[in-house]
Steps between C-alpha positions, in 0.01 A plus 500: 500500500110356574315742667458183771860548563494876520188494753696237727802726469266797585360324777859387649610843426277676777592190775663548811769279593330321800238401169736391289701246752106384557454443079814355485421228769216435353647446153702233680239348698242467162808403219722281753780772383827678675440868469905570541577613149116621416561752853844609277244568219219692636711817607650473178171470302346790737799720397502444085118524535545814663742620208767569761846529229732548781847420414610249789724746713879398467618383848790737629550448895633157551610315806835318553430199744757291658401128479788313652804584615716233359798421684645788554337695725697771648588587139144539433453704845747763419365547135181574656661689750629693194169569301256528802731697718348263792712431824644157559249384690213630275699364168587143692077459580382585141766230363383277755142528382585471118541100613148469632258722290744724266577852589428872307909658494297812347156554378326707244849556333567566115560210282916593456515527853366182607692286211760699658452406863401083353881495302658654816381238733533196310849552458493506876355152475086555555198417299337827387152590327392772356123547544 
């Protein structure tokens, strides 16, 4: 690497954040450039410049969201009646919701469980993701 490089590196290095949004607009402003995928690649250049070998931490809480409903609603309210344990009230307002924005069944839940929780309700009829 050209010491050039590592001095700008050094220099971007010791930044604070509010300095860095202010060099990136001004990269746009004197190139005529989008800074979207070079904002991606300055925490990435920071971190391998700072020698930082973490492994990427495996993801193991997952969340099992309710998109839609599908047509069969009350089979899909008592299957979340089932895994929530939610009254009928409670479990007819979170399926309700899954129609407008999508709706968490269960959060920060092991992988099994939410696959678990998606196979359940579809067979009910409803759009599930796992997240």
């Amino acid at each position: 690497m050209s010491e050039k490089v590592e001095q700008i590196l050094e220099i971007v290095r010791d930044m604070k954040v509010t300095e860095l949004a202010e060099l990136v607009s001004a990269f746009e402003e004197e190139f005529d450039v989008s800074a979207s995928a070079a904002v991606a690649a300055v925490p990435a250049a920071g971190a391998a410049a700072e020698g930082a070998e973490d492994e990427a931490e495996e993801k193991t809480e997952f969340d099992a969201v309710l998109t839609d409903h599908g047509d069969k609603k009350i089979p899909v309210i008592k299957v979340v009646r089932e895994i929530t344990g939610l009254g009928l009230k409670e479990a007819k307002a979170l399926v309700d919701k899954a129609a407008e924005e999508g709706s968490p069944i269960k959060e920060d839940v092991p992988e099994e469980e939410a696959e678990d929780i998606k196979s359940q309700l579809e067979e009910a009829g409803a759009t599930v993701e796992v997240r």
